[in-house]
C-alpha positions as semicolon CSV with decimal commas, in nm:
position;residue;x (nm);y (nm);z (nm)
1;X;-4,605;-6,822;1,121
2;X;-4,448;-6,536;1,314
3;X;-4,542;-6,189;1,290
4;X;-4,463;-6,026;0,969
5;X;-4,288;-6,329;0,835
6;X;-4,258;-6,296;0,448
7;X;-4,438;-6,563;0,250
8;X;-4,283;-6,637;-0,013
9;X;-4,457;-6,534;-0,315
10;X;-4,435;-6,713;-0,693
11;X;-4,272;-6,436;-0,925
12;X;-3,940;-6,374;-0,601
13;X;-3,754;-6,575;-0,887
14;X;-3,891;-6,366;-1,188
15;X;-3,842;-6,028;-0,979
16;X;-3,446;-6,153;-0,906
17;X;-3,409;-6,269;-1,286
18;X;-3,489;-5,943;-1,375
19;X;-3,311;-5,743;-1,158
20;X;-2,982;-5,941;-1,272
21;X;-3,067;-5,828;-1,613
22;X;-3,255;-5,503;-1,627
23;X;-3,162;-5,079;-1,433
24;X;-3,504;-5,074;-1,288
25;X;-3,813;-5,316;-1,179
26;X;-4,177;-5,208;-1,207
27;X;-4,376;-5,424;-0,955
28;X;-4,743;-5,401;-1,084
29;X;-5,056;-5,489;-0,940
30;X;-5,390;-5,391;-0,720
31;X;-5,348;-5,252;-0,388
32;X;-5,314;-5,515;-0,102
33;X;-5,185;-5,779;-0,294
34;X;-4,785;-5,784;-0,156
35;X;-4,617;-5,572;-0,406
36;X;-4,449;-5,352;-0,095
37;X;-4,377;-5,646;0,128
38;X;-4,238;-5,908;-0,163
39;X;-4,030;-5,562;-0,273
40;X;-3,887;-5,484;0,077
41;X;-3,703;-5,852;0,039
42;X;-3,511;-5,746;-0,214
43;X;-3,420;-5,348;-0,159
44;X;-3,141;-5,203;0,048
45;X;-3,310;-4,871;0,069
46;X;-3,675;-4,740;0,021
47;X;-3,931;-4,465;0,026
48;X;-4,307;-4,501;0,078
49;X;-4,462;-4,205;-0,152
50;X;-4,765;-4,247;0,066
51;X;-4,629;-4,246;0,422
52;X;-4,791;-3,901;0,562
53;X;-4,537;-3,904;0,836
54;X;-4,201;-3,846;0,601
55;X;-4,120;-3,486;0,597
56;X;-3,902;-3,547;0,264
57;X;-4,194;-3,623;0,040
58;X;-4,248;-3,233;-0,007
59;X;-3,914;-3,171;-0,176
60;X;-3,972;-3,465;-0,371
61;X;-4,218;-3,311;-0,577
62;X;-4,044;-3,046;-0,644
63;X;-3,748;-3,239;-0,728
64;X;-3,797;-3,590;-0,765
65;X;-3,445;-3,716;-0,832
66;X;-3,444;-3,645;-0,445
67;X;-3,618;-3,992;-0,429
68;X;-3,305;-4,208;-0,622
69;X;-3,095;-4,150;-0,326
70;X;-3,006;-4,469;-0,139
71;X;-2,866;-4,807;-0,155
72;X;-2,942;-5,022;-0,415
73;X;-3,168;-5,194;-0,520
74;X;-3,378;-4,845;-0,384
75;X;-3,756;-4,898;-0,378
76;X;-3,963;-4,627;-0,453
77;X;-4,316;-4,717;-0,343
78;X;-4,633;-4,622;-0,508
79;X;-4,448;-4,419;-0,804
80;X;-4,735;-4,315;-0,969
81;X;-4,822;-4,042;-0,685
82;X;-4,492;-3,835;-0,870
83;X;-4,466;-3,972;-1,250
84;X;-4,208;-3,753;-1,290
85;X;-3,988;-4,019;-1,096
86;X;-4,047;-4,266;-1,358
87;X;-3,807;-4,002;-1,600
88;X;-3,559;-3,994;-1,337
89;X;-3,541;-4,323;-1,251
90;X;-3,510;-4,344;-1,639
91;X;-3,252;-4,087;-1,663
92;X;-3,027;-4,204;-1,384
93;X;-3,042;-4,628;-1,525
94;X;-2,918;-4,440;-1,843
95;X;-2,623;-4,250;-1,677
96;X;-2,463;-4,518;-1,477
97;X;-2,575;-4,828;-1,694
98;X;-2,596;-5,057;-1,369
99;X;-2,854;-5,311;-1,319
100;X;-3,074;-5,364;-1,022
101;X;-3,093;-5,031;-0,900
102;X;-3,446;-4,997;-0,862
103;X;-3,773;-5,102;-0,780
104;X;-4,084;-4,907;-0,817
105;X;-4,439;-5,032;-0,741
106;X;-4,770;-4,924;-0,815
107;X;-5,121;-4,981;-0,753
108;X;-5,247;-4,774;-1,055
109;X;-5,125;-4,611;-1,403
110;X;-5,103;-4,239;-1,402
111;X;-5,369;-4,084;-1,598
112;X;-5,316;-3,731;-1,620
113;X;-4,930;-3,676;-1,607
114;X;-4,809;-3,958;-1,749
115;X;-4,399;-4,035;-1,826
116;X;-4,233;-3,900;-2,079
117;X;-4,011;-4,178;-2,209
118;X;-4,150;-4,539;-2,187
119;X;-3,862;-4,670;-2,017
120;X;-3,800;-4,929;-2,279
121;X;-3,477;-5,151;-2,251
122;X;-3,425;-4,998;-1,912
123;X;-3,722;-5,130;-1,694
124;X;-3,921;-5,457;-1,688
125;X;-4,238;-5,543;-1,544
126;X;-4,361;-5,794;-1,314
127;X;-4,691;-5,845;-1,248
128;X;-4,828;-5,955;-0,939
129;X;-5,172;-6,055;-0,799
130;X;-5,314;-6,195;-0,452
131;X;-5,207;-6,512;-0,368
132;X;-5,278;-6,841;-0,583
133;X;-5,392;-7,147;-0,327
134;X;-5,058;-7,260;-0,320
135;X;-4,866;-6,982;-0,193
136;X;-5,149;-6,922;0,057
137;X;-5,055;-7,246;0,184
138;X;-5,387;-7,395;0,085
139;X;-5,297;-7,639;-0,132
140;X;-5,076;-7,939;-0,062
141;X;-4,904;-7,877;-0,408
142;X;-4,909;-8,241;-0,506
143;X;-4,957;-8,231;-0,795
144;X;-4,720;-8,021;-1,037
145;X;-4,859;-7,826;-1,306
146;X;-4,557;-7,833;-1,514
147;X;-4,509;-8,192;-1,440
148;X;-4,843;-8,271;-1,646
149;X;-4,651;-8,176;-1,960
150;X;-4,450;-8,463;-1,920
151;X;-4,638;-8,723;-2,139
152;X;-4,824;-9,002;-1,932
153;X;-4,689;-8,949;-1,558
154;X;-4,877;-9,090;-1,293
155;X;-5,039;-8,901;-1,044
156;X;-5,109;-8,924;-0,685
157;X;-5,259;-8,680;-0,422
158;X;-5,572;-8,603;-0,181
159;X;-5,734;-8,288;-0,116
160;X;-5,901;-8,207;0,263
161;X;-6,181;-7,968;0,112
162;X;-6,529;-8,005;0,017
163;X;-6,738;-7,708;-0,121
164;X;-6,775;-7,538;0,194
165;X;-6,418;-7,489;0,236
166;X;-6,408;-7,407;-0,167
167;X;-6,664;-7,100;-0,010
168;X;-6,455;-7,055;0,229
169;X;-6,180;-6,978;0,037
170;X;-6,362;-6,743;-0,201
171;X;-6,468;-6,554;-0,010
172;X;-6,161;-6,460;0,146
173;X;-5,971;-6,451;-0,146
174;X;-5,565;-6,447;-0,163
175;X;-5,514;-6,070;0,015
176;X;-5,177;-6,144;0,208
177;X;-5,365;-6,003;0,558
178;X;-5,654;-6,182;0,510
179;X;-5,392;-6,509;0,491
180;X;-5,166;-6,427;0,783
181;X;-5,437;-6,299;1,072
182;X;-5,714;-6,569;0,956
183;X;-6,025;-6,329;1,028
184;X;-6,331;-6,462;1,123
185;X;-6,570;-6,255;0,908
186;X;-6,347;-6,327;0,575
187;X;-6,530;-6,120;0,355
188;X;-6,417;-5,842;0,588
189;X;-6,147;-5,705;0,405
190;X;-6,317;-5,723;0,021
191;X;-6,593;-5,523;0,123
192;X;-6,363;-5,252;0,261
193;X;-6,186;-5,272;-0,083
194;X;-6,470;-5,214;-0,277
195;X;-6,633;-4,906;-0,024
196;X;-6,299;-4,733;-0,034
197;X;-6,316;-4,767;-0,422
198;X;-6,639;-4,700;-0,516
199;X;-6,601;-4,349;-0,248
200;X;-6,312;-4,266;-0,396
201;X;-6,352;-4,001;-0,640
202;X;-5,992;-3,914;-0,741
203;X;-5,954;-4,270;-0,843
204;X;-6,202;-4,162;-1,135
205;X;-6,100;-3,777;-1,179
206;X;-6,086;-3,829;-1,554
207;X;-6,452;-3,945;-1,567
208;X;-6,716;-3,661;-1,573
209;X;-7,016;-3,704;-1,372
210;X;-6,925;-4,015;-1,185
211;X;-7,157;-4,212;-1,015
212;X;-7,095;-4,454;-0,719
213;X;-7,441;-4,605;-0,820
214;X;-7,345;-4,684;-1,120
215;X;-6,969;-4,783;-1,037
216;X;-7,182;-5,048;-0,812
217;X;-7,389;-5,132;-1,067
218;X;-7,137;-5,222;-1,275
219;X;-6,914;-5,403;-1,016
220;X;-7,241;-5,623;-0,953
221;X;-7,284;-5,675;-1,295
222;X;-6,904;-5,835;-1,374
223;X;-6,939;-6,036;-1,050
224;X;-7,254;-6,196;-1,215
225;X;-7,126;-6,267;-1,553
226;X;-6,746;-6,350;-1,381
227;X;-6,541;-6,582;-1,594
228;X;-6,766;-6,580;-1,933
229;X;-6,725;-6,387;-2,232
230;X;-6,904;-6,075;-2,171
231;X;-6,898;-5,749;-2,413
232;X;-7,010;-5,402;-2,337
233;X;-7,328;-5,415;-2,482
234;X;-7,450;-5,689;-2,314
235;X;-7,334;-5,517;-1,956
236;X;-7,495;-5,246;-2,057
237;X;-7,860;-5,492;-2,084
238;X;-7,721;-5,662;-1,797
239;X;-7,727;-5,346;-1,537
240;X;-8,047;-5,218;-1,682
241;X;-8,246;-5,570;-1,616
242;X;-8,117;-5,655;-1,275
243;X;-8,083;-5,268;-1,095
244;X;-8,351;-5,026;-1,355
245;X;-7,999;-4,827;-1,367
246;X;-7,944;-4,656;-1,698
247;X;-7,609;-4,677;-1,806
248;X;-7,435;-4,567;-2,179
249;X;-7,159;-4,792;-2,337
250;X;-6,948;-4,494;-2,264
251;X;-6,972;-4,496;-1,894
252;X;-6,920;-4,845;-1,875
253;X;-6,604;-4,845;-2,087
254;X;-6,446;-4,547;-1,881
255;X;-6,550;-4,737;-1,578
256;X;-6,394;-5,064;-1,701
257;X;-6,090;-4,817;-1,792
258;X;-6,033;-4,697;-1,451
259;X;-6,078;-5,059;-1,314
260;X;-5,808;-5,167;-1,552
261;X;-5,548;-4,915;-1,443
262;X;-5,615;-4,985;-1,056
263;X;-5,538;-5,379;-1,158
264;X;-5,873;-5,521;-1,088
265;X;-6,010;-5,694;-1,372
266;X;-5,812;-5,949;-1,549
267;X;-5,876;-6,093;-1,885
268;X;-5,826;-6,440;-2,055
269;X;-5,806;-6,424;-2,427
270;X;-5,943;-6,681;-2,639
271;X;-5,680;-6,950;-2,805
272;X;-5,670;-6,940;-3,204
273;X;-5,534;-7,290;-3,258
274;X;-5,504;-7,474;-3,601
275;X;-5,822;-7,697;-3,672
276;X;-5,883;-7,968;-3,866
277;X;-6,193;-7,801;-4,009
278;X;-6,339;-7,425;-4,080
279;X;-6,466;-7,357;-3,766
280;X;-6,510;-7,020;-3,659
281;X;-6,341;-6,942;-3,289
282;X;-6,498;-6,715;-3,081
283;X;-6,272;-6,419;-2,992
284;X;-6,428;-6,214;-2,703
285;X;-6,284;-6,206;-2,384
286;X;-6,358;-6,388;-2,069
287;X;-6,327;-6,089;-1,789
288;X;-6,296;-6,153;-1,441
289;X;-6,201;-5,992;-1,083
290;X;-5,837;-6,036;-0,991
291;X;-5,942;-6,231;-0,704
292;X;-6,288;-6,412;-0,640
293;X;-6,365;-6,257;-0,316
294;X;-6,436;-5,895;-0,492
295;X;-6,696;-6,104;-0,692
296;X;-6,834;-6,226;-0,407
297;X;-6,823;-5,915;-0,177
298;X;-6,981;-5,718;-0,500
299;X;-7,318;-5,951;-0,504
300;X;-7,335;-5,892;-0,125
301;X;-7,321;-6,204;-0,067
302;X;-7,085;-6,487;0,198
303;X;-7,005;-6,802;0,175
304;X;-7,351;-6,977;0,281
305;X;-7,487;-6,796;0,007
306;X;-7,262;-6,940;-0,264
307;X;-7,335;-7,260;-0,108
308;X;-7,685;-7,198;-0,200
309;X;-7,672;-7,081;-0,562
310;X;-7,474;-7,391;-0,734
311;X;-7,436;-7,175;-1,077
312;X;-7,290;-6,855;-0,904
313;X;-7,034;-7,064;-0,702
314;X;-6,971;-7,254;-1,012
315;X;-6,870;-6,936;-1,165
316;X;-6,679;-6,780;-0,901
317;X;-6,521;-7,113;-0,851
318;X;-6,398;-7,091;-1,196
319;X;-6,241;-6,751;-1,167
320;X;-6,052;-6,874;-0,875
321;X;-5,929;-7,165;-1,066
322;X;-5,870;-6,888;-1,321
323;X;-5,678;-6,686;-1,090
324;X;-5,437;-6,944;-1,006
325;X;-5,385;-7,087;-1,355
326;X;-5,209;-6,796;-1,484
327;X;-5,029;-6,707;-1,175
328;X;-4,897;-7,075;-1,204
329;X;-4,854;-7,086;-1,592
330;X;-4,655;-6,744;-1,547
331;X;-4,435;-6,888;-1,359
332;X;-4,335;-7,200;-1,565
333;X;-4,314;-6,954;-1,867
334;X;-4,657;-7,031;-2,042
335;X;-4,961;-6,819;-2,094
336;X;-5,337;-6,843;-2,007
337;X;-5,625;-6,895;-2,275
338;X;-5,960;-7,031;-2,312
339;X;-6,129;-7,190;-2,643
340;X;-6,505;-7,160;-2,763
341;X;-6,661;-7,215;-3,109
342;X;-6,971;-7,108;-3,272
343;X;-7,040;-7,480;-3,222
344;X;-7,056;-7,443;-2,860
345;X;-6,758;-7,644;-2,779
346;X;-6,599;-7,474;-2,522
347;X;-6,295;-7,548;-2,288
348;X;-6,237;-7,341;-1,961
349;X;-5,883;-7,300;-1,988
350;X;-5,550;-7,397;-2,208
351;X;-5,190;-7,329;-2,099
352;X;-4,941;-7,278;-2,410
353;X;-4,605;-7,286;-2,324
354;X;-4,335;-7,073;-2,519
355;X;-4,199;-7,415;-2,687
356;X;-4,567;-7,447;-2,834
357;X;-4,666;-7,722;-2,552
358;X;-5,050;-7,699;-2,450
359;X;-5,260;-7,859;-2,258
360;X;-5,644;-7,808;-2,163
361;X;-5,847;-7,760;-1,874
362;X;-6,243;-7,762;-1,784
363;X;-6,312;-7,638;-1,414
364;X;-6,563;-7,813;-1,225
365;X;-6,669;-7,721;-0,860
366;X;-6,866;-8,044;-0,824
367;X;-6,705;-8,388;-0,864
368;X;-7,023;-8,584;-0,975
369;X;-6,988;-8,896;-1,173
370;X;-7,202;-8,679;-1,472
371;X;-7,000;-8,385;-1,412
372;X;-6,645;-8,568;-1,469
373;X;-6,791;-8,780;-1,732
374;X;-6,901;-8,493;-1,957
375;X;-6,613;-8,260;-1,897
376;X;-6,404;-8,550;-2,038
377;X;-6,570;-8,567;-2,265
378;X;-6,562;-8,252;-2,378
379;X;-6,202;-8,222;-2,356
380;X;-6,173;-8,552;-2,625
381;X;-6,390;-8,369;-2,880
382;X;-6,164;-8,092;-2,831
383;X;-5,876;-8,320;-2,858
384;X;-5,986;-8,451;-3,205
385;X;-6,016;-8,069;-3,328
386;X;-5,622;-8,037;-3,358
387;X;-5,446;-8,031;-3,647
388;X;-5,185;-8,221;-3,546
389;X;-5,009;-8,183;-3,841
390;X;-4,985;-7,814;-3,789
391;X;-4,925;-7,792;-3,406
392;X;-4,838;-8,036;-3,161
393;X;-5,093;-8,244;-2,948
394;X;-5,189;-8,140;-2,642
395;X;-4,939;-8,315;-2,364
396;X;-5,266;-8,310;-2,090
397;X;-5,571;-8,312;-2,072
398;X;-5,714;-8,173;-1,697
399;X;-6,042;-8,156;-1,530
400;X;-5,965;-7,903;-1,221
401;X;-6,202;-8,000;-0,941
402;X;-6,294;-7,783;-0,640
403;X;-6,435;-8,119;-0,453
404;X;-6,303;-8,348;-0,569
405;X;-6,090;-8,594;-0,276
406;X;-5,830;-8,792;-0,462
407;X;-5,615;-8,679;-0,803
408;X;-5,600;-8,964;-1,039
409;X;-5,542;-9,038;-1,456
410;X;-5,864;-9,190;-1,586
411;X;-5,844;-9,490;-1,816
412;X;-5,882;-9,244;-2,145
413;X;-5,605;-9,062;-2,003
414;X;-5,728;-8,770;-1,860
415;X;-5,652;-8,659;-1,529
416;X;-5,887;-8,522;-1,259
417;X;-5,704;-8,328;-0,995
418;X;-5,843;-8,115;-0,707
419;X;-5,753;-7,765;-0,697
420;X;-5,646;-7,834;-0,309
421;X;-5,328;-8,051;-0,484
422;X;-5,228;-7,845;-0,791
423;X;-4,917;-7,584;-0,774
424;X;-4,717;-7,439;-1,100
């Protein structure tokens, strides 16, 4: 790949959609994920709020309509530094009633001088997070997601990786550098993340008294539990038993807050399907990093060290599976959920499409004959839980391997298919 060639990137068609349709385009996500780069593709003009060198910037703040002037589509980069361009943006969409003039991206919300007017009718949103395995060019893409709603297709594909490369991969996580210059120490660039976050104490100038301590604590305490259904409570038990820090359910709701509006926790809700019987779902939320490598980084740990604790690389496995499930069910217009009882039946992931098509998925690092066999299984008891009188059956059933060589249906019709093959 040559220098600053632009990979392609999964929502380019959901970013042009919407700029055919709507004034402005708010391009949302953590820092370092693309949002700038995949934006620069498709504006004429832009500014870079953050660029110390542009002498402009000044008179911006004082009058931020300063910042609208260009061709368009303009991009306005890292908005959030002036939220009073958000109005103006606002303002001038309403004025000329012209789509695609702008873009704006941001790494965070603004907290203390929020926009005015919401901005509804006028902008749209696209969300966007480091890259899945297939737009990282890490997986062959042989096997379509979307195509697995197609009753009964065959499949056929082979994966190169076994669980060190699954490690491997981890650990570096989707971050567009980390991708392009292929560093040798890949947890390089996570661990920067995190020491720039945790010393960064206007990124939590709402919160009195913070503590890097116990923004670490906390940090260490998600990557632990990553992927499960986790409430506050139990975090709070959590830091206390592994660090001896004392933490309130207050602190660690206005840290989980701030790590909300800088984009780096995502969460899957639980799926409320109709059941054949009176069982009770679970509701609470499985929360996760936006990518797998801040789990890892946040444990201190590398790849050899996943390698040698099976159930925290079967966890932050799962969140990378997790990862690229919605980024691939976003863009074949379905959403992300996961289903537990208070039987204990659980199932790692369903995707719903918007024509009420679902299918479900359990994630399995290992490939074991055991492991396959009871994840099947699994996913028929599930199966058999439907009212299928009151929803439609579900058109797949999927066990997402990380090891796993070949993809291939099973006799009872469920498919096993290596995370190394799958795209959207």
């Amino acid at each position: 790949m040559a220098k600053n060639e632009y990979i392609p990137r999964l929502v380019d068609k959901e970013l042009q959609e919407k700029l055919d349709n709507f004034g402005a385009i708010n391009i949302i996500g953590c820092k370092w994920c693309g949002k700038t780069r995949t934006a620069k593709e498709f504006a004429k003009s832009f500014i870079e709020l953050q660029n110390p060198n542009d002498k402009s910037i000044p008179l911006i703040k004082s009058e931020p309509s300063l910042a609208l002037e260009g061709n368009y589509p303009r991009l306005i980069d890292e908005w959030q530094d002036i939220p009073e361009i958000w109005d103006a943006v606002r303002y001038e969409v309403d004025k000329t009633g012209e789509i695609g003039q702008f873009i704006l991206t941001g790494s965070s919300t603004p907290r203390k001088e929020k926009p005015k007017h919401s901005g509804a009718g006028r902008f749209a949103d696209v969300k966007m997070r480091p890259m899945s395995l297939f737009e990282s060019g890490d997986s062959n893409g042989e096997i379509s997601l979307e195509s697995l709603f197609i009753s009964n297709i065959r499949v056929k594909g082979e994966s190169p990786y076994r669980l060190g490369d699954i490690a491997y991969l981890c650990a570096r996580g989707g971050w567009p550098s980390s991708i392009a210059h292929k560093p040798t120490n890949p947890l390089l660039l996570p661990k920067e993340y995190l020491k720039k976050l945790i010393n960064r104490e206007e990124s939590f100038g709402d919160i009195d008294y913070f503590s890097p301590g116990r923004m670490q604590a906390l940090l260490r305490s998600i990557a632990r539990k990553t992927a499960t259904p986790i409430r506050i409570a139990t975090t709070v038990n959590d830091i206390l038993q592994n660090t001896g820090t004392s933490i309130t359910d207050i602190t660690v709701s206005n840290y989980l807050s701030v790590l909300e509006q800088l984009y780096l926790l995502e969460d899957v809700e639980a799926w409320s399907p109709k059941l054949r019987s009176k069982t009770d779902i679970r509701t609470t939320k499985k929360r996760f990093f936006v990518d797998p490598s801040l789990a890892v980084a946040s444990l201190y740990a590398n790849e050899n060290d996943l390698l040698s604790d099976a159930e925290t690389f079967g966890l932050i496995f799962e969140s990378m599976a997790l990862r690229d499930l919605r980024i691939y069910s976003e863009a074949i217009n379905g959403e992300l959920f996961y289903y537990r009882d208070k039987n204990g039946l659980e199932c790692d992931a369903i995707i719903h499409l918007a024509d009420g098509r679902w299918g479900a998925i359990e994630i399995k690092l290992g490939s074991a004959k055991e492991t396959i066999e009871a994840a099947a299984a699994s996913l028929r008891a599930l199966e058999t839980q439907i009212d299928t009188t009151a929803m439609k059956s579900p058109s797949f059933l999927m066990i997402l391997s990380g090891d796993s060589k070949y993809a291939y249906r099973r006799e009872d019709g469920v498919y096993v298919v290596p995370i190394g093959c799958l795209k959207p």
